[in-house]
BALOBA-1460 file (C-alpha; in Angstrom, 3 decimals):
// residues 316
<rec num="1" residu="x" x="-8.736" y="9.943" z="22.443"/>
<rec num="2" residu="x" x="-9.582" y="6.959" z="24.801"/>
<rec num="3" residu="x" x="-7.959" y="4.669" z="23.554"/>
<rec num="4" residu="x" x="-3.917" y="4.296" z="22.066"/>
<rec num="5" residu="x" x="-5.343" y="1.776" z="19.426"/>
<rec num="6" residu="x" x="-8.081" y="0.506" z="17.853"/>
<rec num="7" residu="x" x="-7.701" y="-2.638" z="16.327"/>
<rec num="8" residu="x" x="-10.503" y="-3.816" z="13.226"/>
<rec num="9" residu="x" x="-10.815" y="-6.454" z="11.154"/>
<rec num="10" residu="x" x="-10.811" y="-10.457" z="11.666"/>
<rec num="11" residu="x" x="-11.288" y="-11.715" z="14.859"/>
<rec num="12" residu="x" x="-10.864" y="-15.619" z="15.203"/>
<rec num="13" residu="x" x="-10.743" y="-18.572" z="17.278"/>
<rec num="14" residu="x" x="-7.693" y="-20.792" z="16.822"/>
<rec num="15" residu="x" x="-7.559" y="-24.585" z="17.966"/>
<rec num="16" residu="x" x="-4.068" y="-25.280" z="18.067"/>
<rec num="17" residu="x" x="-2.277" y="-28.890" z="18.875"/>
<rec num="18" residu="x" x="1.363" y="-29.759" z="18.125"/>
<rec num="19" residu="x" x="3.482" y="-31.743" z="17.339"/>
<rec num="20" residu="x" x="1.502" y="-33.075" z="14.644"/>
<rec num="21" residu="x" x="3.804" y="-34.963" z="11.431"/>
<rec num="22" residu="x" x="0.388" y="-36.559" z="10.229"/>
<rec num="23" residu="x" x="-2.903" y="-37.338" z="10.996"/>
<rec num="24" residu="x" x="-3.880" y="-40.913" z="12.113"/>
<rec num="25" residu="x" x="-5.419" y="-43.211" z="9.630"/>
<rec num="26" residu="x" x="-9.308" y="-44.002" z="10.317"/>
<rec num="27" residu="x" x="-9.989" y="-43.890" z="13.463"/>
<rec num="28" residu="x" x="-6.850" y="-44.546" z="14.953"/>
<rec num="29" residu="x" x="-5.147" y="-42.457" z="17.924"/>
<rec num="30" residu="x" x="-2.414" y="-40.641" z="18.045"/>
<rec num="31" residu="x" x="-0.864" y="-38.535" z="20.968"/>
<rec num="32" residu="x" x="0.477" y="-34.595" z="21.049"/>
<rec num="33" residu="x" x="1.963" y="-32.446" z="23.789"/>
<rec num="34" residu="x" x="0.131" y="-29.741" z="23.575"/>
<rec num="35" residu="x" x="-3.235" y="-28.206" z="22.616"/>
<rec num="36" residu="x" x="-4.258" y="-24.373" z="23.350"/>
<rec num="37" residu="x" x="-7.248" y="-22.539" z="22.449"/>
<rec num="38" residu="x" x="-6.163" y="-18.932" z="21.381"/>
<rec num="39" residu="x" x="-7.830" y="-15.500" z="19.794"/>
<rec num="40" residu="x" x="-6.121" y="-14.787" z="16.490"/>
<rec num="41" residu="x" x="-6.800" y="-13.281" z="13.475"/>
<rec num="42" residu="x" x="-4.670" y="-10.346" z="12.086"/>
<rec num="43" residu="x" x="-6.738" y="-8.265" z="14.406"/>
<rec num="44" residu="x" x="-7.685" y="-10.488" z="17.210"/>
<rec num="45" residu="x" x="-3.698" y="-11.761" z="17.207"/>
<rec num="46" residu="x" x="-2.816" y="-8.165" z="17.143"/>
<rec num="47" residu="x" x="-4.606" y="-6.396" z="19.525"/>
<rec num="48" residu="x" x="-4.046" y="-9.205" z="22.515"/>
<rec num="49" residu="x" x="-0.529" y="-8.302" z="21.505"/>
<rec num="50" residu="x" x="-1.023" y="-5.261" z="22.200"/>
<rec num="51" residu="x" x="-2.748" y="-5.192" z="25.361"/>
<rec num="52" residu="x" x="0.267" y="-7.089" z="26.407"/>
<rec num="53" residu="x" x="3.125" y="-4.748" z="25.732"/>
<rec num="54" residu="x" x="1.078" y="-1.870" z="27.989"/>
<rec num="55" residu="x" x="-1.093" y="-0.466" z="25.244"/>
<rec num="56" residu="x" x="-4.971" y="0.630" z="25.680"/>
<rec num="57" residu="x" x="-6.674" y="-0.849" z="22.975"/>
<rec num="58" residu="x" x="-10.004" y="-1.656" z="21.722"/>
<rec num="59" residu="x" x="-11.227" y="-4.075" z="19.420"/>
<rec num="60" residu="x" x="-13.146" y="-3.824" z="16.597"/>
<rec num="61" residu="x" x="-14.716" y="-6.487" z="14.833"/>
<rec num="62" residu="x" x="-17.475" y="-9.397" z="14.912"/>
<rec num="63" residu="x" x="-18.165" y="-13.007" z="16.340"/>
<rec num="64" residu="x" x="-20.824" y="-15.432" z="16.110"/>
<rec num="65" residu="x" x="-23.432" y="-16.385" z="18.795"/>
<rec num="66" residu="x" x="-21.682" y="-19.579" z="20.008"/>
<rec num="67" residu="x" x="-19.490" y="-21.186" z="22.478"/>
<rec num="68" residu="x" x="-16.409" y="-19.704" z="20.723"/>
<rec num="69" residu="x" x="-17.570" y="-16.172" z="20.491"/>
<rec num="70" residu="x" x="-17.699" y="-16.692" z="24.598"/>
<rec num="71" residu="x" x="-14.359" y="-17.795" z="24.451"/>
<rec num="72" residu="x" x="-13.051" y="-14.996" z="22.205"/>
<rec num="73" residu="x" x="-14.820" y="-11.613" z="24.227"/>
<rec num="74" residu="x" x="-13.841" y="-13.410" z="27.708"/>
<rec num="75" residu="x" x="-10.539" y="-13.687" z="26.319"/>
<rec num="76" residu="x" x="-10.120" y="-10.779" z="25.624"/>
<rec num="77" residu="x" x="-11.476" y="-8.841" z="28.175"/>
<rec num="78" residu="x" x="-9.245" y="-11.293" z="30.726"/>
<rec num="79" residu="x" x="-6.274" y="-9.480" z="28.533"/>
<rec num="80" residu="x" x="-7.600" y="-5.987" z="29.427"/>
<rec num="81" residu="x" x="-9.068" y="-5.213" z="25.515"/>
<rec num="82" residu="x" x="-12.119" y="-3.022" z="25.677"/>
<rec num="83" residu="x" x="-14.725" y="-5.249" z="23.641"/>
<rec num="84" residu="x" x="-17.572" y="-2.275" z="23.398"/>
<rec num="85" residu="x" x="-17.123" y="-1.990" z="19.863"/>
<rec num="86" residu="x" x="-17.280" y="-5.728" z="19.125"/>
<rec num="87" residu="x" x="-20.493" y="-7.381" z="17.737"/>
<rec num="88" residu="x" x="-22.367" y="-11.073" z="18.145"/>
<rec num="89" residu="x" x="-24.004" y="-11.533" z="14.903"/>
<rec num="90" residu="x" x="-26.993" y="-14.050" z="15.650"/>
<rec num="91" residu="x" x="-27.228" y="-17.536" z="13.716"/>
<rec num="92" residu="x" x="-23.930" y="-17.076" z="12.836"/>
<rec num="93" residu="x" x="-20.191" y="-19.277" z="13.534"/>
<rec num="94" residu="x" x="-17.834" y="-17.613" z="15.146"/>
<rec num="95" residu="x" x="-14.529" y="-17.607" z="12.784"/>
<rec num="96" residu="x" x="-12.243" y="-20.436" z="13.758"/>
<rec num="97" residu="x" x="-9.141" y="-22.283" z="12.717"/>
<rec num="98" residu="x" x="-8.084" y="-25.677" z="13.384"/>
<rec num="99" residu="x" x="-3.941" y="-25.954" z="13.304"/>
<rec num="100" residu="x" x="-1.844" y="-28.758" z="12.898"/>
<rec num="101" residu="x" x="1.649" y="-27.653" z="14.030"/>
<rec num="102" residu="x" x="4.419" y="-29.483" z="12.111"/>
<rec num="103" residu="x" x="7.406" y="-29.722" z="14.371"/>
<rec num="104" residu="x" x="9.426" y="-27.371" z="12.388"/>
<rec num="105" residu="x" x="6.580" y="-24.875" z="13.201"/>
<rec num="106" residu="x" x="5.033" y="-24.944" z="10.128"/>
<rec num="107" residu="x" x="1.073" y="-24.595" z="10.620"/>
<rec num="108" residu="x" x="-0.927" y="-26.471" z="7.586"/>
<rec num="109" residu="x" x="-4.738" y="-24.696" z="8.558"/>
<rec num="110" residu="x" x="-8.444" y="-25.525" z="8.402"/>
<rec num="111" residu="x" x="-10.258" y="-22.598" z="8.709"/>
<rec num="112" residu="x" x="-14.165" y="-22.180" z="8.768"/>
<rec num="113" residu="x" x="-15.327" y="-18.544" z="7.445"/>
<rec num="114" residu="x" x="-17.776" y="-17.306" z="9.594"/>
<rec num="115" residu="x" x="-18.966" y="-13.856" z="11.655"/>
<rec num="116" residu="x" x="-15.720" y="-12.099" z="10.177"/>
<rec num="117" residu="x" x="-17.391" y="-12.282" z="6.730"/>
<rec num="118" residu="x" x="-20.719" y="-10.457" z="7.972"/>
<rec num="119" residu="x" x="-18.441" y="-7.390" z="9.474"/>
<rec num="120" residu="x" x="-18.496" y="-3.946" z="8.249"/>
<rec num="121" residu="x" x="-18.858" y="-0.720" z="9.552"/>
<rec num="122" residu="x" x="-20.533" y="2.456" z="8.339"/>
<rec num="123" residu="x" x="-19.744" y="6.146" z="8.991"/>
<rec num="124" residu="x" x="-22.211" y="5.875" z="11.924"/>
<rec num="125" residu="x" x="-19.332" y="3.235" z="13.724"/>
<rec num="126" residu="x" x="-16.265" y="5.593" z="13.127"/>
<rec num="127" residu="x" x="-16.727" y="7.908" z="16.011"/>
<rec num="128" residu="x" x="-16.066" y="4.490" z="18.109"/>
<rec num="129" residu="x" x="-13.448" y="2.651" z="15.809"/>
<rec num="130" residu="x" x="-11.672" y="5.526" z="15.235"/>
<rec num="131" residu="x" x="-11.060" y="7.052" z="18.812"/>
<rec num="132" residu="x" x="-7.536" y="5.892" z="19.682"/>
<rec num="133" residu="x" x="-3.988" y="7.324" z="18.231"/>
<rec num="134" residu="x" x="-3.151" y="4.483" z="16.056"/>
<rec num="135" residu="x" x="-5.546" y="2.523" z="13.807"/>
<rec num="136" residu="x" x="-5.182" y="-0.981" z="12.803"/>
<rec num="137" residu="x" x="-6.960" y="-2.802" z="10.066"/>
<rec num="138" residu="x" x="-6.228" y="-6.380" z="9.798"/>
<rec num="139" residu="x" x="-7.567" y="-9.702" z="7.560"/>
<rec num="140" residu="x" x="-8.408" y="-8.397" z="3.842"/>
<rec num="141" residu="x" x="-9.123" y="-10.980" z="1.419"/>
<rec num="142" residu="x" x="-10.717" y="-12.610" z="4.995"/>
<rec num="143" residu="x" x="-13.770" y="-9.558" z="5.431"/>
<rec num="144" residu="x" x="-15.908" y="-10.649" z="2.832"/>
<rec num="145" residu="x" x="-18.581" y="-7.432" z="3.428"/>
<rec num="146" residu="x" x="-15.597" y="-5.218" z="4.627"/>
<rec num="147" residu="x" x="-12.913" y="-5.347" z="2.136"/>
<rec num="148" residu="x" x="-13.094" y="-2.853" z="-0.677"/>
<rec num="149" residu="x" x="-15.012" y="0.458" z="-0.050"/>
<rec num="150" residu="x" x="-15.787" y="-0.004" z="3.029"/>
<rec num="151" residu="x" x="-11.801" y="-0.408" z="4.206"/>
<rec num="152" residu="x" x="-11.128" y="2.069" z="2.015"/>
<rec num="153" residu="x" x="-13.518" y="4.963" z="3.674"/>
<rec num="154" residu="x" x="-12.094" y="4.058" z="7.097"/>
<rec num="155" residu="x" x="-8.956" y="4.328" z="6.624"/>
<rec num="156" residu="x" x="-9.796" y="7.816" z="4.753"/>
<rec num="157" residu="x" x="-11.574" y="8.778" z="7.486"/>
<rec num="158" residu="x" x="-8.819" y="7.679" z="9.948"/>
<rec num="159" residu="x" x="-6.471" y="10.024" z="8.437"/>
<rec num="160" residu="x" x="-8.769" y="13.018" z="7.979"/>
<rec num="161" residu="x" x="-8.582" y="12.427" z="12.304"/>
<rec num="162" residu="x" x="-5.299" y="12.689" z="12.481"/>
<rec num="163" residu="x" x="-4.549" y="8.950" z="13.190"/>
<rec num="164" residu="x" x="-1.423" y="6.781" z="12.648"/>
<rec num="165" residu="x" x="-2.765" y="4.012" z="10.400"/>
<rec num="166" residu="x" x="-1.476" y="0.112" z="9.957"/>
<rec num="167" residu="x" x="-2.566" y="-2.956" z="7.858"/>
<rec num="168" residu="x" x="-1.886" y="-5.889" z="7.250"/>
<rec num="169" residu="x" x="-3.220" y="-8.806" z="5.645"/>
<rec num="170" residu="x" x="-3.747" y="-12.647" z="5.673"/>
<rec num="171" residu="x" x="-3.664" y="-15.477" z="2.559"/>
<rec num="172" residu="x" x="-3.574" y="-12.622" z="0.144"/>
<rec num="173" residu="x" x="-4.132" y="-13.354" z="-3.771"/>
<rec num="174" residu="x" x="-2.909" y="-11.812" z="-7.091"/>
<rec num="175" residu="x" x="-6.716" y="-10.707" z="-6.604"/>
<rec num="176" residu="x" x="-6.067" y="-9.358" z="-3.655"/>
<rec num="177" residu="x" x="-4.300" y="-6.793" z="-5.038"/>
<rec num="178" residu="x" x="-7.355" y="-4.567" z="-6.982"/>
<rec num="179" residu="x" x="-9.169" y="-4.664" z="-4.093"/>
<rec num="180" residu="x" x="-6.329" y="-3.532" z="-2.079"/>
<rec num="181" residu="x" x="-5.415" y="-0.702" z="-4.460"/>
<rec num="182" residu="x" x="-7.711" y="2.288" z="-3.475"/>
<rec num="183" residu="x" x="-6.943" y="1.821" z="0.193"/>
<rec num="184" residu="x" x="-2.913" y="2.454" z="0.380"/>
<rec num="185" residu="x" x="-2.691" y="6.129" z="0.037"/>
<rec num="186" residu="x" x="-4.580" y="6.447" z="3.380"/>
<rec num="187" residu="x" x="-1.693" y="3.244" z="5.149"/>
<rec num="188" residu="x" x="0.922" y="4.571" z="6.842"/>
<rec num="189" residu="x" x="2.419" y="1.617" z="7.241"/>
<rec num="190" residu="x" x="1.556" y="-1.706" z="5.324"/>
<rec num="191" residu="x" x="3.095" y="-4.546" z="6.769"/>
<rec num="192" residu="x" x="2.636" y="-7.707" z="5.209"/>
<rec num="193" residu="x" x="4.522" y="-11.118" z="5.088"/>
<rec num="194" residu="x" x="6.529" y="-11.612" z="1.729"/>
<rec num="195" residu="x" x="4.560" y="-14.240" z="0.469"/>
<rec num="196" residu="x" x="1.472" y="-12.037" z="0.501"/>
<rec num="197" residu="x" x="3.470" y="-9.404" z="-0.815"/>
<rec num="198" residu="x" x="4.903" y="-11.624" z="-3.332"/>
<rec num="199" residu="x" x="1.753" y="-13.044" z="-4.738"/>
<rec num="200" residu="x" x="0.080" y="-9.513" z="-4.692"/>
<rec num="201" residu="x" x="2.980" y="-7.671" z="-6.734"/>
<rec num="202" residu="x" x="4.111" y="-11.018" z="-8.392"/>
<rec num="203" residu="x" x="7.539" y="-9.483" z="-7.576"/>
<rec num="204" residu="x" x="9.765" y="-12.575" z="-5.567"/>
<rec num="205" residu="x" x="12.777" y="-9.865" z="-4.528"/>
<rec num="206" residu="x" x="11.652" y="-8.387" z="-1.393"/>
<rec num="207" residu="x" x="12.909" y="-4.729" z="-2.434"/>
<rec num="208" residu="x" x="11.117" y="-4.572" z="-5.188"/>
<rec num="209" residu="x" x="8.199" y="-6.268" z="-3.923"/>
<rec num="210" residu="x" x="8.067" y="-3.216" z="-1.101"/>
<rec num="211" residu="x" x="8.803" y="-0.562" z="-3.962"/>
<rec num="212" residu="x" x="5.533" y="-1.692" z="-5.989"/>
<rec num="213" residu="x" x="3.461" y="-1.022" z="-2.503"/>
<rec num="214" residu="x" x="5.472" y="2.237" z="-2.193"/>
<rec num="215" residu="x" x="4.637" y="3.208" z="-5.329"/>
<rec num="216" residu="x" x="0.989" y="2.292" z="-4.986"/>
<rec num="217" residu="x" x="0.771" y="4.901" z="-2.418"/>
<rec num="218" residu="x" x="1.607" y="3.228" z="1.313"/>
<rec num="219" residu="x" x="3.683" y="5.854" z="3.617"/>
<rec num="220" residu="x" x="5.966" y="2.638" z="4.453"/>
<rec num="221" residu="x" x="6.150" y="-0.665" z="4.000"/>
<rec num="222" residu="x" x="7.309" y="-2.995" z="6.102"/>
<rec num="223" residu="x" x="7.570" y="-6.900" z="4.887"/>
<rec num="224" residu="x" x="8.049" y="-9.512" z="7.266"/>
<rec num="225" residu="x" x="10.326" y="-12.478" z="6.110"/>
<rec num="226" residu="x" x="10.501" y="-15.321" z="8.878"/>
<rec num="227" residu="x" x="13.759" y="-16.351" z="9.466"/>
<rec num="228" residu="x" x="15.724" y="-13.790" z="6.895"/>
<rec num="229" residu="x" x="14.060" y="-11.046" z="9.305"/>
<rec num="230" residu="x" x="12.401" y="-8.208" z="8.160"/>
<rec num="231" residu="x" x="12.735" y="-4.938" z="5.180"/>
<rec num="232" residu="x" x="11.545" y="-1.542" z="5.796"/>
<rec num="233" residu="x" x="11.102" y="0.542" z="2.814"/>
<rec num="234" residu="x" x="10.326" y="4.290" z="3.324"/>
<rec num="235" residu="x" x="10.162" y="7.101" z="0.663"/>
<rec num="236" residu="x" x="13.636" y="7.780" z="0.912"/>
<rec num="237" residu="x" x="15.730" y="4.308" z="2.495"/>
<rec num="238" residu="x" x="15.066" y="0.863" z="2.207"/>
<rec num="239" residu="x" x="17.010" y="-1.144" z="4.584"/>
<rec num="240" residu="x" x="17.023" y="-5.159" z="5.890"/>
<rec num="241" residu="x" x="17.025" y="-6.442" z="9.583"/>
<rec num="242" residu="x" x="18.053" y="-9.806" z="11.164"/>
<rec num="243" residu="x" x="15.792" y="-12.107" z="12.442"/>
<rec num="244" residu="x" x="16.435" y="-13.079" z="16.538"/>
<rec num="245" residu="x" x="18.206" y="-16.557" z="16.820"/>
<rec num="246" residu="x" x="15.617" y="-18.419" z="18.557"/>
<rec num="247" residu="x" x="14.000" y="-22.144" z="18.816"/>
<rec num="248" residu="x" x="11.081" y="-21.943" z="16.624"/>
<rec num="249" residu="x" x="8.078" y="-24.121" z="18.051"/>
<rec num="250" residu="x" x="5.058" y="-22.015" z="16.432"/>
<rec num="251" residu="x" x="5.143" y="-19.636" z="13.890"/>
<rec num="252" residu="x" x="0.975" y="-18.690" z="14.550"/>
<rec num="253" residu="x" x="0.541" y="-15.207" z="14.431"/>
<rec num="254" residu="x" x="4.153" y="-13.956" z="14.348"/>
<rec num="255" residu="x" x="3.284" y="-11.653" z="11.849"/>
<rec num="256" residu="x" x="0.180" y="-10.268" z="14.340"/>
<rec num="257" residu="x" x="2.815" y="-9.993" z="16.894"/>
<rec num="258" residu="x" x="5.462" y="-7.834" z="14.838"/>
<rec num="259" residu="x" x="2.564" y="-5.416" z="13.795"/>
<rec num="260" residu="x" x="1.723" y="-4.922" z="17.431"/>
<rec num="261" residu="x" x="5.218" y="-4.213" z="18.353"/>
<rec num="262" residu="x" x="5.359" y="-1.816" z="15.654"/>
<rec num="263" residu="x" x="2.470" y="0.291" z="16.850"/>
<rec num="264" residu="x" x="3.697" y="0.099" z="20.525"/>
<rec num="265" residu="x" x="7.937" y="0.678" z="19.362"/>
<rec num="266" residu="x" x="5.907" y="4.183" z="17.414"/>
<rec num="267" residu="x" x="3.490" y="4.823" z="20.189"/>
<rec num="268" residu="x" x="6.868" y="5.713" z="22.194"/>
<rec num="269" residu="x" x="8.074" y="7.991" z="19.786"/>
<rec num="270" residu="x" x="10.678" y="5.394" z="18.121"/>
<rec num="271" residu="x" x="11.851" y="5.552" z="14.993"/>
<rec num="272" residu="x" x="11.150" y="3.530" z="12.605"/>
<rec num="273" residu="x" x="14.433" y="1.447" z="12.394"/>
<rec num="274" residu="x" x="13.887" y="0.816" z="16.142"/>
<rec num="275" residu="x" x="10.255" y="0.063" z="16.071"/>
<rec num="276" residu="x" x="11.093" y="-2.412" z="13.329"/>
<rec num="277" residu="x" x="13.342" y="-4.182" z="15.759"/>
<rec num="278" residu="x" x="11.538" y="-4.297" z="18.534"/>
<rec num="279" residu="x" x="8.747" y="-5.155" z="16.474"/>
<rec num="280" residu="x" x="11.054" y="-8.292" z="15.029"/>
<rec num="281" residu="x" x="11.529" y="-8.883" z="18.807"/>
<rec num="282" residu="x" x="8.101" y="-9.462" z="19.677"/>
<rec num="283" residu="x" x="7.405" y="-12.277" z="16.726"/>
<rec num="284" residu="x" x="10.359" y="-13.862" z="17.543"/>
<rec num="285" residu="x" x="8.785" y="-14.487" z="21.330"/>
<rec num="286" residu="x" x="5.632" y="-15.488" z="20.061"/>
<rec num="287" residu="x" x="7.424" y="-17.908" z="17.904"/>
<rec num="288" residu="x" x="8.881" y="-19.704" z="20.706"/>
<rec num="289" residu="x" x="5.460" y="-21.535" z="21.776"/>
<rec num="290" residu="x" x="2.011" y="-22.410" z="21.109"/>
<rec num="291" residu="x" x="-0.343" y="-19.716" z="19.764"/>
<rec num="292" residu="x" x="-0.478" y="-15.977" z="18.297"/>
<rec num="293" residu="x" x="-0.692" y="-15.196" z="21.979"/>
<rec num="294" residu="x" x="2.776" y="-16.827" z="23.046"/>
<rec num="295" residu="x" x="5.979" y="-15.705" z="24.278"/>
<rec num="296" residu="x" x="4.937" y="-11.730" z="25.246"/>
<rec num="297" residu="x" x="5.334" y="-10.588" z="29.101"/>
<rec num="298" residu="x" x="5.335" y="-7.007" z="28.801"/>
<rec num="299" residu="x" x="7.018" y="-4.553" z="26.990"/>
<rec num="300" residu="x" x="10.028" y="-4.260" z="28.735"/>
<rec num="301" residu="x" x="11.081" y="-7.809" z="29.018"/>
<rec num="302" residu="x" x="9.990" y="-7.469" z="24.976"/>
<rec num="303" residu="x" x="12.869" y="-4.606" z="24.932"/>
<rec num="304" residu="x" x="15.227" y="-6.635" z="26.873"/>
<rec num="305" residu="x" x="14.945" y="-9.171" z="24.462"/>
<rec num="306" residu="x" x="15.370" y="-6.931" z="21.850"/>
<rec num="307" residu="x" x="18.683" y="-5.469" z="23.370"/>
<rec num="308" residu="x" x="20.439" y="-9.253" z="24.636"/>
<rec num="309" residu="x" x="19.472" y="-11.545" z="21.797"/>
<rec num="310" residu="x" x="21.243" y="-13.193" z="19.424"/>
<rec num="311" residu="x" x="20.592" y="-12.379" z="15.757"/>
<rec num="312" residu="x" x="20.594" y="-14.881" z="12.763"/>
<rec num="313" residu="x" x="23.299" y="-13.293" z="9.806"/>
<rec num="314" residu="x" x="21.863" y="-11.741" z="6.888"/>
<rec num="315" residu="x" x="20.772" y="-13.503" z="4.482"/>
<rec num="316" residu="x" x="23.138" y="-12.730" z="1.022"/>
């Protein structure tokens, strides 16, 4: 294999300014601190990650044939991603975000569907999505031509490779859920936040939230909870860990970060209970400034971080 992962799914450019506790009235001015231009997307978010903490990883997925599909390949490229396998779709947007960033780090979004929604791949593309240890798919109900079947083939053919497969989602629906359904048995691990989790299942209790995934046929499931930390639920242990004590500026793509440290925690032969931390680790960096791309040096000042920190209580 050439690669350690390969990344799929939604690929997106974020505009991201903060503070912002309201927009101006008319056309009045108002001034922020900061304003970054970013790749996100529960792929795009997830495999710069990646690239960061030491992994070789490829992304998979589509962009438009405009000034912010530039942005995006450079981008990623700059970060060391191999872009072969990504496509420019002509006469059509590039995927992009506009984020106000409350000063809590709360991050109210306008988003404008575009290339991600014309993205799919066919049994003729898995040779080059599939050529890496771990497999990520990233950004269902967000893959308009790619959710459904088409997910659902991949990831069966990922496993019948012999690949270690993630997923994860973004602004998931009670819909969400039917369309979701066929494609679990082939996730190893599904990690989504709890309130996608919680409006799929319609279960507000994280453990039982996790145990209706379980029981849909994920390997593990992994919900990520913000400030109360994370759960991991396996087949036979379902356990909770603290979230790191840390001054939250941006919560953009924290969940994109904990996947990636997830894959890279298993890609050195962790267990699961340490992946999960280190993976906690690397959203709690990203959390600490502006962008899905914040926060991450490398993967052992990541583990450092994980091993020194200070970690919130429990919740009850």
């Amino acid at each position: 294999m050439a690669f350690d992962v390969s990344v799929v799914g939604l690929y997106i450019l974020d505009i991201l300014g903060r503070p912002v506790d309201g927009i101006p009235p008319g056309g009045q001015l108002r001034f922020i601190e900061e304003i970054r231009l970013t790749v996100a997307g529960t792929a795009g978010g997830t495999v710069v990650d990646c690239a960061k903490l030491g992994l070789k990883a490829r992304a998979v997925g589509a962009v438009g044939d405009d000034e912010k599909a530039d942005f995006v390949l450079h981008t990623l490229s700059t970060f060391g991603v191999d872009v072969a396998a990504m496509r420019r779709l002509p006469g059509v947007p590039t995927s992009a975000t506009i984020l106000n960033v409350r000063p809590n780090g709360d991050r109210p979004a306008l988003h404008r569907r575009g290339a991600s929604d014309a993205f799919t791949l066919t049994e003729a593309d898995y040779a080059e999505a599939l050529d890496a240890k771990f497999v990520h798919v990233g950004g269902m109900p967000l893959l308009a031509k790619f959710d459904g079947a088409p997910t659902t083939a991949l990831l069966k053919a990922a496993k019948a490779a012999g690949r270690v497969t993630t997923f994860d989602l973004l602004s998931a629906t009670p819909e969400t859920t039917k369309v979701l359904r066929p494609s679990l048995p082939y996730v190893d691990y599904f990690v989504p936040s709890i309130e996608d989790a919680a409006a799929m299942s319609g279960l507000s209790r994280p453990e039982d939230a996790a145990r209706f995934f379980l029981d849909l046929g994920a390997g593990n499931c992994l919900l990520t909870m913000g400030g109360d930390g994370c759960l991991v639920a396996t087949a036979d242990k379902m356990f909770r860990l603290p979230a790191f004590d840390i001054e939250v500026k941006d919560t953009t793509g924290c969940g994109d970060a904990f996947t990636a440290g997830l894959i890279a925690g298993l890609s050195h032969g962790w267990d699961i209970e340490k992946s999960a931390r280190f993976a906690s680790a690397c959203g709690a960096l990203v959390a600490t400034g502006l962008g899905s791309d914040a926060g991450i040096v490398s993967f052992e000042d990541t583990e450092k971080v994980m091993n020194t920190a200070r970690t919130r209580p429990l919740a009850g």
